[in-house]
C-alpha positions in Angstrom: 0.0 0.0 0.0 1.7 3.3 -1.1 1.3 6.7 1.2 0.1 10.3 0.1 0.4 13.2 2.3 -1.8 16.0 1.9 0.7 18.5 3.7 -1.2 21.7 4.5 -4.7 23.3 4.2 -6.8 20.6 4.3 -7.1 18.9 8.3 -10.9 17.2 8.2 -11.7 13.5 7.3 -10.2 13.2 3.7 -13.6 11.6 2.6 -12.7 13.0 -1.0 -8.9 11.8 -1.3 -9.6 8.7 0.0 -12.4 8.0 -1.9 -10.4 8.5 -4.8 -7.6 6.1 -3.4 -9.1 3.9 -2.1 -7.5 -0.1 -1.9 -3.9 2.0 -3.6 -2.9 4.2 -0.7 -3.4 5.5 2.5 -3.9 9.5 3.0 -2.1 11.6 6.0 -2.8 15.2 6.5 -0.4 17.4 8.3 -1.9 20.5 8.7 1.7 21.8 8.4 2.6 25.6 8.3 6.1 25.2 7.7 8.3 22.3 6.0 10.8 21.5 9.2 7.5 19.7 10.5 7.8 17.0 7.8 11.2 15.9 9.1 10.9 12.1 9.5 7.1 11.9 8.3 7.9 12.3 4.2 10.2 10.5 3.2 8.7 7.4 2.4 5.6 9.1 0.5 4.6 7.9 -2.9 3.3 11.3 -3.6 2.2 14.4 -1.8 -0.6 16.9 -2.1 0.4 20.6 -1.0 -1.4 24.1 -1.1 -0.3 27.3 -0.4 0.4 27.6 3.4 4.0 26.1 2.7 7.1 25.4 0.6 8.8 22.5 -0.4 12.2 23.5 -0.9 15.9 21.7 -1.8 16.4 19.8 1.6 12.9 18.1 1.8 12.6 16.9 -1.8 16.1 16.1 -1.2 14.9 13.4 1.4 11.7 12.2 -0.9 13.0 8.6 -2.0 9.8 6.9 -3.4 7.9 10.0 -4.8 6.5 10.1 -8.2 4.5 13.2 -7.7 4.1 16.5 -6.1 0.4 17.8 -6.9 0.3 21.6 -6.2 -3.2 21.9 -5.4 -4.1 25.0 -7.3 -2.9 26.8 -10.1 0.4 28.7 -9.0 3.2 26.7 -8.3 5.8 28.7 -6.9 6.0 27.5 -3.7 7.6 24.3 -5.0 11.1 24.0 -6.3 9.7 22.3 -9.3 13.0 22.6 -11.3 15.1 20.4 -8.4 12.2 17.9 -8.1 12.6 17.3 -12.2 16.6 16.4 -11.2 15.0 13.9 -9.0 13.1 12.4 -11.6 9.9 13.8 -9.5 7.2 15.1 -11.7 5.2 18.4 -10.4 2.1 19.0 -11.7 -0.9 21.6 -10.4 -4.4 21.7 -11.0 -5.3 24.6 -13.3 -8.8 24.2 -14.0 -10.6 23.5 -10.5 -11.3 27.6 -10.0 -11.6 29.3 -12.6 -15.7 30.5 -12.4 -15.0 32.0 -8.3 -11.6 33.3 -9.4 -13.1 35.0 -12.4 -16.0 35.9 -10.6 -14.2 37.2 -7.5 -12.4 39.4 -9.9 -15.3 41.1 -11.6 -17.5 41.4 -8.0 -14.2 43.1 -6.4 -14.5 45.5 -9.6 -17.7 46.2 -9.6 -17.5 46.8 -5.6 -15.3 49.6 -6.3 -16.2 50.9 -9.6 -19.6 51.2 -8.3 -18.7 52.6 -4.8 -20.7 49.8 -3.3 -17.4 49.4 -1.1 -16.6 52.8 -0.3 -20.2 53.9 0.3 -20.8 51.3 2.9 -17.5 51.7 4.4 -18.2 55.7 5.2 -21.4 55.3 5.4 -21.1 53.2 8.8 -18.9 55.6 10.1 -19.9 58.9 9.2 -23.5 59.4 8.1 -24.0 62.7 7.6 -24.4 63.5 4.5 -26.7 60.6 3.3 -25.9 61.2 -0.2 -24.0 59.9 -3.4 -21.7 63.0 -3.5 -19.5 61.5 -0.8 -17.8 59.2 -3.7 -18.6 61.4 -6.3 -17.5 60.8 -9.2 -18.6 57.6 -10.5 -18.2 56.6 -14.3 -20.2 54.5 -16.1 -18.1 51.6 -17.6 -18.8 50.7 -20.6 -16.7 51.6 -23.1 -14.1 51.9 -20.3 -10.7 49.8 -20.6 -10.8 46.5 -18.5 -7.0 45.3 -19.0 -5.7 41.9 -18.2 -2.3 41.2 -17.5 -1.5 37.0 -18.5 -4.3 35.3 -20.6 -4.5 32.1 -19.2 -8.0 29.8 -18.3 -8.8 32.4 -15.7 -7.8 35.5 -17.8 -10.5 34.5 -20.5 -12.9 33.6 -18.0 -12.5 37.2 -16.7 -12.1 39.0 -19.8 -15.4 37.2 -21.1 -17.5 38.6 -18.1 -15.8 41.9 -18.5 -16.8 41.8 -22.2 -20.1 41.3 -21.1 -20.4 44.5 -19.1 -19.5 46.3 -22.6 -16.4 47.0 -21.2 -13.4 47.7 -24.0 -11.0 44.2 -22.6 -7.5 44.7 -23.4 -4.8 42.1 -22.6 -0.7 41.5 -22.5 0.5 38.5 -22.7 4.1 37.5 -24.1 3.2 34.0 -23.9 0.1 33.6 -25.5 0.1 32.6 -29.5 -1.7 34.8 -31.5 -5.2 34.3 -32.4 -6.3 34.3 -28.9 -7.2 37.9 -29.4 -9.9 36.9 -32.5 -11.0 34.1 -31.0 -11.9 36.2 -28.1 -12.8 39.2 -29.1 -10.7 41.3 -27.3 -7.6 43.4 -27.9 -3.6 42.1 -27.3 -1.4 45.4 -26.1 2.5 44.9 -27.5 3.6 46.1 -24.1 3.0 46.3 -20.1 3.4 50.5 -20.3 1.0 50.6 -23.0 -1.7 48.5 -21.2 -1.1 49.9 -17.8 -1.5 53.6 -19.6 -5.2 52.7 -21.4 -6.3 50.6 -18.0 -9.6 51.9 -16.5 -9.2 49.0 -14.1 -6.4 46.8 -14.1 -6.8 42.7 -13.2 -3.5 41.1 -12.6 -3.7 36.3 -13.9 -0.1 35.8 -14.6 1.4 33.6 -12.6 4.5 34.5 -9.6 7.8 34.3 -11.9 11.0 35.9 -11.2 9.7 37.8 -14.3 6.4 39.1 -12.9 7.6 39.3 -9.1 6.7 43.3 -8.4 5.3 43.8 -11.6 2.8 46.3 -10.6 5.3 49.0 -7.9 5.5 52.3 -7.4 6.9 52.9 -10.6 4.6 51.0 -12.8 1.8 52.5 -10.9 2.2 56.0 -12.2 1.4 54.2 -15.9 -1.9 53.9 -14.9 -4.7 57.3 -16.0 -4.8 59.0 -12.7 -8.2 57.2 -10.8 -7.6 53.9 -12.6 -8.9 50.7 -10.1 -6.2 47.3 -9.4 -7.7 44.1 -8.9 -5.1 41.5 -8.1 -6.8 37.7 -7.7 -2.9 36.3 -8.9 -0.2 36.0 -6.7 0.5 38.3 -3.9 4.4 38.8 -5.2 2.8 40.1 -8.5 2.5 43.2 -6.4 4.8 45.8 -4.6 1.8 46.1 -1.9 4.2 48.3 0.0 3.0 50.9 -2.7 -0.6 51.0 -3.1 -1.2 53.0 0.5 0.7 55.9 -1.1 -1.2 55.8 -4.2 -4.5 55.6 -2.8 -3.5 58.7 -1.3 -2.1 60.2 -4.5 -5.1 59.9 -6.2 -3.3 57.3 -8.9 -5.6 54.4 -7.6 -9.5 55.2 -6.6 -9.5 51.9 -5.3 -8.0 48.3 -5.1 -9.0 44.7 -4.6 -6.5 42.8 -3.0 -7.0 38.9 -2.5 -3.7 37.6 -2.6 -0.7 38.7 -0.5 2.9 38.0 -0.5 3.1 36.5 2.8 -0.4 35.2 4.5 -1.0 35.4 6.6 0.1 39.2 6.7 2.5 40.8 9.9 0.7 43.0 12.0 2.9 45.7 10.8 2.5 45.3 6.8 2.3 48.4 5.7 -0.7 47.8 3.3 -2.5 46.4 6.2 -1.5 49.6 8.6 -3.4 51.9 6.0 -6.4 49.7 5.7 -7.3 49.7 9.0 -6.2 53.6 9.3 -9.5 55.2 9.8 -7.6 58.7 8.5 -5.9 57.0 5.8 -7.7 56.9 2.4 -7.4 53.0 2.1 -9.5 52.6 4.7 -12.8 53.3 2.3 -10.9 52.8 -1.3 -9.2 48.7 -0.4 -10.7 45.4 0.3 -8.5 43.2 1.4 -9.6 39.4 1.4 -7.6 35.9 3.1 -6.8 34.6 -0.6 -10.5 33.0 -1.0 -11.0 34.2 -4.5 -11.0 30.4 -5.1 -13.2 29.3 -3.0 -17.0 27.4 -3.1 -17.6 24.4 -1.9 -18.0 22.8 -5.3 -14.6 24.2 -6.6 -13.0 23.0 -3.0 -14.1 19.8 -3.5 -12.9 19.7 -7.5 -9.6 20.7 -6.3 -9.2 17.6 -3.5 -10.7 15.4 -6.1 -8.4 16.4 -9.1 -5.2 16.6 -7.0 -5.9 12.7 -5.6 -7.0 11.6 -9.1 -3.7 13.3 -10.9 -1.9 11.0 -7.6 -3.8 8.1 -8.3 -2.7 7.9 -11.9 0.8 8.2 -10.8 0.7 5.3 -8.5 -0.6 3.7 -11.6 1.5 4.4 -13.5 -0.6 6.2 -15.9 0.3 9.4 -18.5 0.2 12.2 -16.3 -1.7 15.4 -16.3 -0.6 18.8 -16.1 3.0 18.5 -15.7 4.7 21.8 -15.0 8.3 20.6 -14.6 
């Protein structure tokens, strides 16, 4: 009987995993928060399940001597030091599809929250009353016809773009990677560069993936592309963003608001500056940024299609079988 390890996130009954592997292996959860806790309990796994609350780094894989497969649980796969597990002959693969409506979705309700000043509204409406009136967040534009751009067209970039589209919103994207013909086959516009998009965006919704390419792509420099009042939605990666910078554009005026569901270390210090100005009463983030606990992912039925696509891609590795979204 092999072993798979499910080694963070998930701590209930594994009904789903084993379900899916059952009479191949057993299933252990760790509820692990950091990788010195695997020490002794890893090394004999057949393959292992992870999320985001950890890394596996050199000196754990490093002990892995019967693994076949590390399933990252999601769609980035950062956390994993996928290019030393392929010198071990260890595949990595993730599971890019499990999300991609609640992602999508989350993206276009933390838009229209702001765009709409249903966010802002409530926020200083609670507070400060007086006046009752619409003018406290004036103005407000209407957004069709307004620039939605999209920085990395993957499943969950289309999915957005397509519901942006729908608004009648003018969808632009960048995307180095993508082939062309995505653009026609969508209906919406590719931008040749990151300045140009940044300087058209109405709103801004970062899908690429964390690479040491895109690591503080959007920063106080990159910032002061965007039309001054122009709206960030990042539903990515927290290291996409310098988050350090958005308190001091809110302020500036350069950002009338921001959706934030993904941070670069979660969860956040008590002292992250992003977080400081959010829950500054004086400070101007404190009615223009939501801030969620990376859940952009999350309903139950796409929770459940990511336990159940991560045991299956595991149970076709035990198997022997081709394998599945291989990113290494």
């Amino acid at each position: 009987m092999h072993k798979v390890v499910i080694t963070d996130f998930i701590a209930d009954d594994l009904a789903p995993e084993r379900e899916a592997l059952a009479g191949l292996a057993t299933v252990e959860a760790f509820d692990a928060h950091h990788e010195d806790e695997f020490a002794g309990r890893i090394e004999d796994a057949a393959a292992i399940m992870m999320y985001h609350n950890i890394r596996l780094t050199r000196p754990t894989i490093e002990r892995l001597k019967h693994c076949r497969l590390i399933v990252r649980c999601g769609v980035g796969f950062d956390n994993v030091d996928h290019a030393f597990a392929r010198e071990r002959g260890i595949a990595v693969a993730n599971v890019p599809d499990y999300g991609t409506e609640e992602v999508a979705d989350s993206a276009i309700g933390m838009m229209l929250a702001l765009t709409r000043g249903i966010h802002q509204f409530n926020t200083r409406l609670r507070d400060r009353p007086d006046p009752w009136m619409y003018t406290v967040f004036a103005p407000l534009h209407r957004l069709r016809g307004r620039t939605f751009a999209i920085v990395g067209l993957g499943r969950i970039g289309i999915a957005t773009a397509l519901r942006a589209k729908s608004l009648g919103m003018d969808v632009a994207f960048y995307d180095p990677y993508r082939q062309d013909g995505f653009d026609k086959a969508t209906g919406i516009r590719r931008v040749e560069s990151l300045e140009d998009l940044f300087r058209q965006a109405a709103v801004l919704s970062l899908h690429c993936p964390l690479t040491a390419e895109t690591r503080h792509l959007v920063n106080a420099e990159s910032l002061e592309w965007l039309p001054r009042g122009a709206y960030l939605v990042n539903t990515a990666r927290g290291g996409v963003v310098d988050t350090a910078a958005i308190p001091a554009a809110l302020a500036s005026g350069r950002l009338a608001g921001a959706g934030i569901d993904v941070l670069p270390h979660e969860p956040p210090a008590a002292d992250d500056p992003l977080l400081v100005a959010w829950r500054d009463r004086n400070h101007p983030a404190y009615e223009r940024l939501i801030v969620n606990p990376h859940a952009a992912f999350y309903s139950e039925e796409g929770l459940l299609d990511m336990r159940v696509k991560g045991s299956d891609a595991c149970r076709r590795a035990l198997l022997g079988q081709p394998l599945r979204n291989v990113v290494n």
